[in-house]
N, C-alpha and C positions, 0 to 999 in steps of 0.2 A: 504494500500500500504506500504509494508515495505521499509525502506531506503535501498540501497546496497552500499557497500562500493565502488566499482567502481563507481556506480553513482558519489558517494562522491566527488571520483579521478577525474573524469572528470568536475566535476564544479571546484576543490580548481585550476585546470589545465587550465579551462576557465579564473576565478579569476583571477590568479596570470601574467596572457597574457596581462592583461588589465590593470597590474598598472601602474596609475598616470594618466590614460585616465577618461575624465570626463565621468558618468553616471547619466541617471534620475533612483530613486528607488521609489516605490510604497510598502505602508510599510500599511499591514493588520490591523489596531489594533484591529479588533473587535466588532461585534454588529453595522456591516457594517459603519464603519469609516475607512476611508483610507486617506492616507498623501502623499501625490507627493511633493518630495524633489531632488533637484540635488546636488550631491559634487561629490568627486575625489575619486577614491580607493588608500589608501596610502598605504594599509599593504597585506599582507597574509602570511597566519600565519598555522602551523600544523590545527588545528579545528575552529580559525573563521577567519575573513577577517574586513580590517577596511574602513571606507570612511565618510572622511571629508565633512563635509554640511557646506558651510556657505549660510547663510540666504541672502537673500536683505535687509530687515530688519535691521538698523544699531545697532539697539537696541540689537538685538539679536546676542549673539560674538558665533563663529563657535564651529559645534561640532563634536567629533570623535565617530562616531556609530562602533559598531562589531555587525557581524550577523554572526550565525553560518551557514557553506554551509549548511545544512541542511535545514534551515530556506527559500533558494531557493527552495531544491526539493519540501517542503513541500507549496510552494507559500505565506509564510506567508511575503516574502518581492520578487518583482519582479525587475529583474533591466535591462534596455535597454541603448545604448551608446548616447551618444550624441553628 
């Protein structure tokens, strides 16, 4: 499946509606490992998008992830609102 640039358009467009709205992300890693995290989309950006996770965990201090749109089409990070 190649990516198309419209697609692109139409997520960075989804993205950029949604800042500062919380989301759950579901983040592919691999050799069927998956991570269900929620933060906030704080950024978007020309090519990737940012969002803030902070943990429950007190131990663990918050982090700024970027995922490239792309990283959507291709499902390697899923994101739903919360």
């Amino acid at each position: 499946m190649a990516v198309q640039q419209a697609d692109i358009n139409k997520v960075r467009a989804s993205v950029s509606g949604q800042l500062g709205n919380k989301v759950m992300i579901q983040l592919d890693r691999g050799r069927n490992r998956v991570d269900i995290q929620e933060g906030v989309i704080k950024g978007a950006y020309p090519s990737v998008f940012t969002i803030l996770v902070d943990d429950d965990n007190e131990k663990n201090p918050p982090q700024l992830l970027s995922f490239s749109y792309a990283d959507v089409l291709t499902r390697d990070i899923r994101m739903k609102l919360c």
